[in-house]
VEXVO-142925 format. One record per residue: residue number from 1; x, y, z of N, C-alpha, C in turn; residue in one letter. Coordinates in steps of 0.02 Angstrom, whole numbers, plus 32768, in hexadecimal, padded with zeros to 4 digits. Example, Ala and Ser with C-alpha at 12.3 -4.5 7.8 and 13.67 -1.06 7.14 Angstrom:
residues 2
+-----+------+------+------+------+------+------+------+------+------+-----+
:   n :   nu :   nv :   nw :  cau :  cav :  caw :   cu :   cv :   cw : res :
+-----+------+------+------+------+------+------+------+------+------+-----+
:   1 : 8294 : 7EE4 : 8186 : 8267 : 7F1F : 8186 : 8294 : 7F5B : 8186 :   A :
:   2 : 8282 : 7F90 : 8162 : 82AC : 7FCB : 8165 : 8285 : 8002 : 818A :   S :
+-----+------+------+------+------+------+------+------+------+------+-----+
This chain:
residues 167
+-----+------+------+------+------+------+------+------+------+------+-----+
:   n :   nu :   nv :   nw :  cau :  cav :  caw :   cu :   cv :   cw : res :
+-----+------+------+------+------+------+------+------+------+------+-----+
:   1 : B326 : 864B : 92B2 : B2F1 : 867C : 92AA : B2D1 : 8686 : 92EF :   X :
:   2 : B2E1 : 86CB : 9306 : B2A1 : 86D5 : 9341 : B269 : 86F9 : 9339 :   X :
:   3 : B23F : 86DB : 935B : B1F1 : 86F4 : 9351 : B1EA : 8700 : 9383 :   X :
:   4 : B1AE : 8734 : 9382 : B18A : 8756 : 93B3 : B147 : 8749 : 93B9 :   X :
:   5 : B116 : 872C : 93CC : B0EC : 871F : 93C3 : B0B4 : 8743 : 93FB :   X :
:   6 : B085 : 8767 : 93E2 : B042 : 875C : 9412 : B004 : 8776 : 93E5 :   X :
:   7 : AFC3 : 8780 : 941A : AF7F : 8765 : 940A : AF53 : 8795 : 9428 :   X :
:   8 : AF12 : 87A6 : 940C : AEF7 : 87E1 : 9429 : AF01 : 8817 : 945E :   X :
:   9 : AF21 : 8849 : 9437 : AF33 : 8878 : 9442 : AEF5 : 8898 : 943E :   X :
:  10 : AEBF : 8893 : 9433 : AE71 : 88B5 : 9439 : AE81 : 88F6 : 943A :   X :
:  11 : AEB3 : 8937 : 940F : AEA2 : 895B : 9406 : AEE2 : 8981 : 943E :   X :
:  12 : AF08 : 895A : 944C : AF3F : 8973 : 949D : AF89 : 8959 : 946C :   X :
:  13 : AFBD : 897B : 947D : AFE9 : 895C : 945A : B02D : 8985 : 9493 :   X :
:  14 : B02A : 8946 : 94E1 : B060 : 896F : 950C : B089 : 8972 : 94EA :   X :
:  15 : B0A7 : 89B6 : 94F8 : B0FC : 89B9 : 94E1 : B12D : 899F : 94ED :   X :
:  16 : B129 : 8952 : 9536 : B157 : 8937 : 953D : B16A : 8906 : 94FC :   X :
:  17 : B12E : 88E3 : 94D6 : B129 : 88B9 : 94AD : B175 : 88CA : 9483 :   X :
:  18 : B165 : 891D : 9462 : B1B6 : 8925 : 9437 : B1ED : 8916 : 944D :   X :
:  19 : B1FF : 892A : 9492 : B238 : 891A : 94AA : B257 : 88CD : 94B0 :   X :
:  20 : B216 : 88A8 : 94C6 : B212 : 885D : 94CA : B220 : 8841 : 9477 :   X :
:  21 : B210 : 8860 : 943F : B217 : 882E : 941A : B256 : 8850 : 93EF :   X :
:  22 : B27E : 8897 : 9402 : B2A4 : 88B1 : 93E8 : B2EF : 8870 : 93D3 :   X :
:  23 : B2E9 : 8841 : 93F5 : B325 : 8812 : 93CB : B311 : 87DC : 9390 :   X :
:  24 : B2D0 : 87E4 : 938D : B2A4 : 87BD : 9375 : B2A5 : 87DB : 9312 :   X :
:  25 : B2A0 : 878A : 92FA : B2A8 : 8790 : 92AF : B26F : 87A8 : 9287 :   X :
:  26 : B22D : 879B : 929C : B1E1 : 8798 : 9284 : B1B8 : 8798 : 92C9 :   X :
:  27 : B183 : 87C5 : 92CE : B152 : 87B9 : 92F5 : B10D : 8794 : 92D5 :   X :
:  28 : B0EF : 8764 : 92F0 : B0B1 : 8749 : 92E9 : B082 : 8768 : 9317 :   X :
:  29 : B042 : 8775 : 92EF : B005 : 8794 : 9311 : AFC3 : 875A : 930B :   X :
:  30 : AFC0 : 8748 : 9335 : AF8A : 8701 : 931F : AF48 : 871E : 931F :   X :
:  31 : AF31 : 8759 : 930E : AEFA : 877B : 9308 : AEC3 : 87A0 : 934C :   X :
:  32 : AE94 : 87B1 : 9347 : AE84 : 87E2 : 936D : AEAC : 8812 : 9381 :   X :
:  33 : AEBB : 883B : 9338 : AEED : 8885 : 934D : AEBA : 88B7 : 936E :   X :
:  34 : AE7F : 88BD : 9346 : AE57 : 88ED : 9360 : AE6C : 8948 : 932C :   X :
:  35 : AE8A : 8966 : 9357 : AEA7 : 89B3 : 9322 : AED3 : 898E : 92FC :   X :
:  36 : AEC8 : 89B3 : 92B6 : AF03 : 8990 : 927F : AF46 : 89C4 : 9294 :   X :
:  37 : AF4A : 89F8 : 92B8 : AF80 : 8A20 : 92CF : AFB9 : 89EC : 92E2 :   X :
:  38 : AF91 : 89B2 : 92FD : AFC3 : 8977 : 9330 : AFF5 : 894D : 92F0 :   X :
:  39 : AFD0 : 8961 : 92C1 : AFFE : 8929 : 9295 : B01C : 894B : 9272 :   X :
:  40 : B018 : 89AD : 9264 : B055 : 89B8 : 9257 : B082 : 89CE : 9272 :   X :
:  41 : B088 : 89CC : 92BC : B0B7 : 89D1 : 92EA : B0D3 : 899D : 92DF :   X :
:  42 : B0C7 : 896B : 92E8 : B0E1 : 8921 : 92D8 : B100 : 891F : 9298 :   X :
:  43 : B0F3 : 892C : 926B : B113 : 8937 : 9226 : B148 : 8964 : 9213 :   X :
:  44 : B144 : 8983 : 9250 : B187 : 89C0 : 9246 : B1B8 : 8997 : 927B :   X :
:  45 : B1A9 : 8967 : 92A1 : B1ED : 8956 : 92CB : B1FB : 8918 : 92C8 :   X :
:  46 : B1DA : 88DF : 9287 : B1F0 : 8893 : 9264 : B1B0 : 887F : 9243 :   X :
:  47 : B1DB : 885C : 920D : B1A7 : 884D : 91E4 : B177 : 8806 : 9205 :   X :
:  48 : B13F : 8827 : 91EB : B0F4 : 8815 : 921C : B0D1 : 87CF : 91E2 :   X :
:  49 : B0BF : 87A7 : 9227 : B08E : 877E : 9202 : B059 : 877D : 9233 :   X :
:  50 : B017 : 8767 : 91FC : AFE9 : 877E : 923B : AFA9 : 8760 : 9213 :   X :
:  51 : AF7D : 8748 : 9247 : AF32 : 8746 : 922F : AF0B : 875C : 9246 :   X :
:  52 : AEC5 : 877F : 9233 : AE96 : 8775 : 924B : AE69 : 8769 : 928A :   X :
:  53 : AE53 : 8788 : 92C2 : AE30 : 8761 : 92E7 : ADEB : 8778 : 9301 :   X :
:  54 : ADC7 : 8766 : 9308 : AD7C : 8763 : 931C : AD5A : 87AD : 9308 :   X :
:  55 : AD80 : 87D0 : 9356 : AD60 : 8814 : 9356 : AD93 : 883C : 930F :   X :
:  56 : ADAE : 8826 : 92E6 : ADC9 : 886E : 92B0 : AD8E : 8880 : 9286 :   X :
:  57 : AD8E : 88BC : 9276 : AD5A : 88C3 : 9255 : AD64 : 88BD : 9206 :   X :
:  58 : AD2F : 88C6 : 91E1 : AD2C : 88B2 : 918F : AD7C : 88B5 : 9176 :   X :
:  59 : AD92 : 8902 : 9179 : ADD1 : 890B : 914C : ADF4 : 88E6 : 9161 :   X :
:  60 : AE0C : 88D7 : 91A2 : AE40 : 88A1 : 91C4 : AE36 : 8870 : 919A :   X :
:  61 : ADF6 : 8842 : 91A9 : ADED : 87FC : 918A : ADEF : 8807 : 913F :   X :
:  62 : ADE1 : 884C : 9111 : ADDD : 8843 : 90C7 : AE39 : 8840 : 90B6 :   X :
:  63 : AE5B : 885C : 90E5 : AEAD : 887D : 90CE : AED5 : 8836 : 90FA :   X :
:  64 : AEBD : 87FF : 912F : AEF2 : 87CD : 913E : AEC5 : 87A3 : 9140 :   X :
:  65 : AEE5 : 8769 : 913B : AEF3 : 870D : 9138 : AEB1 : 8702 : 9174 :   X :
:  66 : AE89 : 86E2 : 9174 : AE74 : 86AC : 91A4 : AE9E : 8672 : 91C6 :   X :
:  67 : AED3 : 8659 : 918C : AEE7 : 8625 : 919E : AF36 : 8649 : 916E :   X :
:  68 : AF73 : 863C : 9193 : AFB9 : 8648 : 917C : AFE3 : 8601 : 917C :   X :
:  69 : AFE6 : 85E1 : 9153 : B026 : 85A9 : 913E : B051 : 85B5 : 9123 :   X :
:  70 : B09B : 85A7 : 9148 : B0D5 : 85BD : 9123 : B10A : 857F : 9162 :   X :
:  71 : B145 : 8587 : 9130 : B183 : 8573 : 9158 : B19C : 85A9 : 915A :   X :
:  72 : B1CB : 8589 : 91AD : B1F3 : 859C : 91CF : B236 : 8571 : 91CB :   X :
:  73 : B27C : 857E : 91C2 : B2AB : 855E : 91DA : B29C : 851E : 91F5 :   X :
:  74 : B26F : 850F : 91B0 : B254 : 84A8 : 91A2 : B228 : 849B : 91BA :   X :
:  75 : B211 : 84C2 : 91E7 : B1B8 : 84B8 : 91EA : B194 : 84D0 : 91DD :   X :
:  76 : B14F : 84A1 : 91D5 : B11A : 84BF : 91CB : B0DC : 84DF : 91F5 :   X :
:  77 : B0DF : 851F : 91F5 : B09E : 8541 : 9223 : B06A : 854D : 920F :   X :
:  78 : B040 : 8546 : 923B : AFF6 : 8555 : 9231 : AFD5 : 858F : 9260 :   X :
:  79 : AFC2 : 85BD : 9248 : AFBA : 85F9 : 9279 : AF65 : 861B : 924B :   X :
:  80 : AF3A : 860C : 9298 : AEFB : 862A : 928E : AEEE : 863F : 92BD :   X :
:  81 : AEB4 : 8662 : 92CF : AEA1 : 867B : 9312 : AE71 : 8660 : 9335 :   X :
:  82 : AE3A : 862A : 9314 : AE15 : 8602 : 934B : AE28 : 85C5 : 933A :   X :
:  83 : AE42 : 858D : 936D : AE55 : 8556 : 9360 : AE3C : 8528 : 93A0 :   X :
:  84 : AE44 : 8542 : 93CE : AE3C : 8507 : 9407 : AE77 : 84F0 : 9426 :   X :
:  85 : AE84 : 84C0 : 943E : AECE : 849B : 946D : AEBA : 844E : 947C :   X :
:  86 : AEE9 : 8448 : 946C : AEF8 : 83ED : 9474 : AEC2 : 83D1 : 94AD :   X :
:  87 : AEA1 : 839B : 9498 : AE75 : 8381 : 945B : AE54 : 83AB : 944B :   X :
:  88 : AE2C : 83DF : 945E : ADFC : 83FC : 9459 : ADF1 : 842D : 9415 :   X :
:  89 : ADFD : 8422 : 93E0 : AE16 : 8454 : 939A : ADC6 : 8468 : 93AB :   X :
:  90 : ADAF : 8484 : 9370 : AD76 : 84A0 : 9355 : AD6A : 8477 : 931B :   X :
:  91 : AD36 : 8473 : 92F2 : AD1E : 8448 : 92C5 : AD39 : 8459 : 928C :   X :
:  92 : AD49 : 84A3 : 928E : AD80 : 84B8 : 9251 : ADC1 : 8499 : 9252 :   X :
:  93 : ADC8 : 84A5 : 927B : AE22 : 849C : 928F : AE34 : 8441 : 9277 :   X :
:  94 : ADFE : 8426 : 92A4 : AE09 : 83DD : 92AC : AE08 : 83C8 : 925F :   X :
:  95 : ADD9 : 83E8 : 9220 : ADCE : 83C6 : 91EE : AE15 : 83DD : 91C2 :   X :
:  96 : AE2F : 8416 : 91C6 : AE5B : 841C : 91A5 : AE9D : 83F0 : 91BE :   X :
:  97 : AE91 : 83E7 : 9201 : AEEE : 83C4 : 921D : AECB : 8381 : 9209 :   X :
:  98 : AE9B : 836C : 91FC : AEA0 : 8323 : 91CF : AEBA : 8319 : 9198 :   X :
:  99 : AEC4 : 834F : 916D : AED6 : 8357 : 9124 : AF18 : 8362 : 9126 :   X :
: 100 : AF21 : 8384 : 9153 : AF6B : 83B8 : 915A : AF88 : 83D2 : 91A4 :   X :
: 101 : AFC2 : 83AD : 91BF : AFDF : 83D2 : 91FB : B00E : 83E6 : 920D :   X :
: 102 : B00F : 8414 : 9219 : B052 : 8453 : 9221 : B079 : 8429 : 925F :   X :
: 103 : B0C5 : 8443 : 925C : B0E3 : 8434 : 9283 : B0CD : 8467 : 92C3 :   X :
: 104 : B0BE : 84A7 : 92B5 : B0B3 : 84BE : 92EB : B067 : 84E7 : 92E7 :   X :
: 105 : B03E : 84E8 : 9327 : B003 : 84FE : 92F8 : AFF4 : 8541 : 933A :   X :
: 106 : AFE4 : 8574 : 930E : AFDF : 85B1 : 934F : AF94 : 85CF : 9349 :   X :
: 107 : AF83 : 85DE : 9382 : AF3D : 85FA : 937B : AF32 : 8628 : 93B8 :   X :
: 108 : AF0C : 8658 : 93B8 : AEE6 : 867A : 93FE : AEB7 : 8673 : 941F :   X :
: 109 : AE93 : 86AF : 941A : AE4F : 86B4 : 9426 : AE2F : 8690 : 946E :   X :
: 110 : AE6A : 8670 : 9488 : AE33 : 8661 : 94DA : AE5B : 867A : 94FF :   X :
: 111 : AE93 : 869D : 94E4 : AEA9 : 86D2 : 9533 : AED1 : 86A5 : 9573 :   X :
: 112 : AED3 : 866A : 9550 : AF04 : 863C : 9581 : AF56 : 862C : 9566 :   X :
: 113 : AF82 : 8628 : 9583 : AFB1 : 861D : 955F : AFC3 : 85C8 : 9565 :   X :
: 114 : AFD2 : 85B8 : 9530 : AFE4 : 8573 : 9540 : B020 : 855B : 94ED :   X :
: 115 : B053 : 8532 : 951B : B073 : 8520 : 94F7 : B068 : 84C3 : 94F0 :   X :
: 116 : B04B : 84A2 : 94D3 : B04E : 845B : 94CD : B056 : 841D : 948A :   X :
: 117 : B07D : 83E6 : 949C : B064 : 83C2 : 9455 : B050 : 8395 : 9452 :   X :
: 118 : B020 : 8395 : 9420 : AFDC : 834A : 940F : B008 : 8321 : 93F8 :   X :
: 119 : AFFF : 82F5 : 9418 : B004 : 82AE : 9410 : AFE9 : 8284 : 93C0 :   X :
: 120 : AFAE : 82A2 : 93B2 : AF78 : 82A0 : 9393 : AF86 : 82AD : 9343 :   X :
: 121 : AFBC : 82D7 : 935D : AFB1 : 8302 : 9307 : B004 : 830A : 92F9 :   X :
: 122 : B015 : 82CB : 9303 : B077 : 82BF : 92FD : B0B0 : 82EE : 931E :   X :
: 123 : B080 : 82F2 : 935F : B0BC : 8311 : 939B : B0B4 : 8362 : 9395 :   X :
: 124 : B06E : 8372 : 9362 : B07E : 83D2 : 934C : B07B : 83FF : 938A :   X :
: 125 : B09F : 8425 : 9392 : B09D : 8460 : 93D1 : B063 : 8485 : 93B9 :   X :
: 126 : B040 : 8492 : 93E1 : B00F : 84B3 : 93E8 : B025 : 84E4 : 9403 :   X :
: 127 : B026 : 853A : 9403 : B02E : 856D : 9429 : AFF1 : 85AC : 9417 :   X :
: 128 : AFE7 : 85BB : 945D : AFB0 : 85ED : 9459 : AFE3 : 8610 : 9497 :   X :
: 129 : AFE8 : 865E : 946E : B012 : 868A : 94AC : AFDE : 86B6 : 94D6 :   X :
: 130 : AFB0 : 86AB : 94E1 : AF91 : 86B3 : 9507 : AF71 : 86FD : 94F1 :   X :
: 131 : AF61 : 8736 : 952A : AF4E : 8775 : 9510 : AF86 : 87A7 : 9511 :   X :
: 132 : AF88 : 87D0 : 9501 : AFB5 : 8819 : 94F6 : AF93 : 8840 : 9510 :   X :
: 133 : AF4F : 8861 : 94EB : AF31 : 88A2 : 9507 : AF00 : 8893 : 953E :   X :
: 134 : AEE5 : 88D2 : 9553 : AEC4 : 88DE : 9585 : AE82 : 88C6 : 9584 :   X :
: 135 : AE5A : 88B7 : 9545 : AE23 : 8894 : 9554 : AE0E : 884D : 954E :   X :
: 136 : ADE9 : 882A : 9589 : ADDC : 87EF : 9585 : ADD7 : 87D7 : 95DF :   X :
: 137 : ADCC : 879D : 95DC : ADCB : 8776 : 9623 : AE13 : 876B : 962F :   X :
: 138 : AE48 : 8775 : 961C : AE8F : 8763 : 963D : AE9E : 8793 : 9676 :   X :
: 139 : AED1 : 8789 : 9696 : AEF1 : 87AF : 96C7 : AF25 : 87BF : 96D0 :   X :
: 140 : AF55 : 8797 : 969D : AF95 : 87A1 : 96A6 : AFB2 : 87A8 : 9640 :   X :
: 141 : AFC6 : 87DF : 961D : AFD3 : 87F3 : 95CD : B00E : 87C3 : 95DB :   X :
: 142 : B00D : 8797 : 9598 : B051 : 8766 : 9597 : B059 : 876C : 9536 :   X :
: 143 : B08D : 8765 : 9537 : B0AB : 874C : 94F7 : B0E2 : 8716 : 94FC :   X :
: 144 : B0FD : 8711 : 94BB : B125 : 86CA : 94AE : B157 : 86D4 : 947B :   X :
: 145 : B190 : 86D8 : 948B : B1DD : 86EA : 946D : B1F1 : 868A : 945B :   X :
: 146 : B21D : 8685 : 9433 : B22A : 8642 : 9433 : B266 : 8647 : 93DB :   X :
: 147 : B275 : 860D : 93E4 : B2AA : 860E : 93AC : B2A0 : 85DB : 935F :   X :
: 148 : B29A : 85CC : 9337 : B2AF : 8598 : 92FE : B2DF : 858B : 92E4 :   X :
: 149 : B301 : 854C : 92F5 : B344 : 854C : 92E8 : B357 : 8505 : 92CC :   X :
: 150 : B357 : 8502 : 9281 : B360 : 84B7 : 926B : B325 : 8484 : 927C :   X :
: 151 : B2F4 : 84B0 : 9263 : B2AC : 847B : 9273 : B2BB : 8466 : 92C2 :   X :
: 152 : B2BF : 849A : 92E2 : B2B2 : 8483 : 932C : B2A1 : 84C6 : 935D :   X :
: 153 : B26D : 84AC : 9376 : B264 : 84F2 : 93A5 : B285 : 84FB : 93D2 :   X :
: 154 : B2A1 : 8544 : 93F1 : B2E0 : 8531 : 9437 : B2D1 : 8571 : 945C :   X :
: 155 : B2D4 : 857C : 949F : B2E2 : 85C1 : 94A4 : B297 : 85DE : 94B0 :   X :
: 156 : B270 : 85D1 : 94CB : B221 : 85CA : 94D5 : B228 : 85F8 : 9514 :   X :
: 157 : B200 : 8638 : 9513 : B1E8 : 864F : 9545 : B1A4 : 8665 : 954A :   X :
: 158 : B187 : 8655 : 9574 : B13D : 868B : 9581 : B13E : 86BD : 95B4 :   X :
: 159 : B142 : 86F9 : 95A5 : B14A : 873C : 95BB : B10C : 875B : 95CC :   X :
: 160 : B114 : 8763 : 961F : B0EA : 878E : 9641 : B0EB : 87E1 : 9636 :   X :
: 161 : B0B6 : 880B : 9615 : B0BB : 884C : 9614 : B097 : 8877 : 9648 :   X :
: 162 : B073 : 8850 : 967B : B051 : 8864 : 96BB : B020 : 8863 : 96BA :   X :
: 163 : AFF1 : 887B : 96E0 : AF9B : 8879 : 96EE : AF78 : 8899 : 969A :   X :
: 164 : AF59 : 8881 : 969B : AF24 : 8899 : 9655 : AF15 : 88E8 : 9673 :   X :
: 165 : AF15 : 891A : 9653 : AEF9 : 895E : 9671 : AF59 : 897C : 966F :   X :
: 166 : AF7F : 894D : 9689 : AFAA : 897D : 969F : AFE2 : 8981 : 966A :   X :
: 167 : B00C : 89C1 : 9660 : B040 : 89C3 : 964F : B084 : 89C1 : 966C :   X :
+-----+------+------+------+------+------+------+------+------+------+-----+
């Protein structure tokens, strides 16, 4: 299974993103779409999973997930849009991965990209693909292509789309 993954798109949805995830099985949107236009572009070129994030407004948050759990090709994901990064969860985050922890857990919302895994919480990858669109403190739009293959992740890229502002 390949995924496409990225994270506030605040309302920008470059057109390189399609091309980038055109070999790709499913795209993930870890929330802050911003225009719902973005998710049916996304829905016309693989089937979309997606949550929620900060800035969506009412209909966004009344029509998707806060929080998305599902397997993948034997794992288990966890995909929200405010989470935090190894150690540092949020008080949400932390109380639920006491109860319950995904093999892989994805989140946005700080516009950094980072791929890592806690020690903490039985080796789980943590991935935040950083930003997509044009608004925020970043400087450089990144996303994250990657593979699932027999409960194993392979094939990991984080993809530069250039300066924030530019196409």
């Amino acid at each position: 299974m390949k995924i496409g993954l990225l994270s506030d798109t605040h309302s920008f949805l470059d057109p390189k993103i399609l091309d980038y995830f055109k070999p790709c099985d499913e795209i993930w949107h870890a929330g802050d779409i911003g225009d719902p236009e973005i998710l049916n572009t996304l829905k016309k070129a693989k089937p979309l999973r997606v949550v929620y994030g900060n800035i969506d407004d009412r209909e966004l948050q009344n029509t998707l997930p806060e929080d998305l759990w599902f397997d993948c090709e034997g794992l288990t994901i966890w995909m929200t849009h405010i989470g935090g990064a190894p150690p540092n969860y949020n008080p949400r985050v932390k109380k639920i991965l006491k109860e319950r922890t995904p093999d892989i857990f994805i989140c946005g919302h700080s516009h950094i990209l980072r791929v890592k895994k806690d020690p903490s919480y039985k080796n789980m990858l943590c991935i935040n693909p950083g930003a997509a669109g044009n608004h925020g403190f970043h400087t450089i739009k990144t996303i994250i292509r990657f593979e699932i293959k027999k409960a194993s992740i392979i094939n990991m890229e984080a993809i530069e789309l250039g300066k924030r502002g530019a196409l």
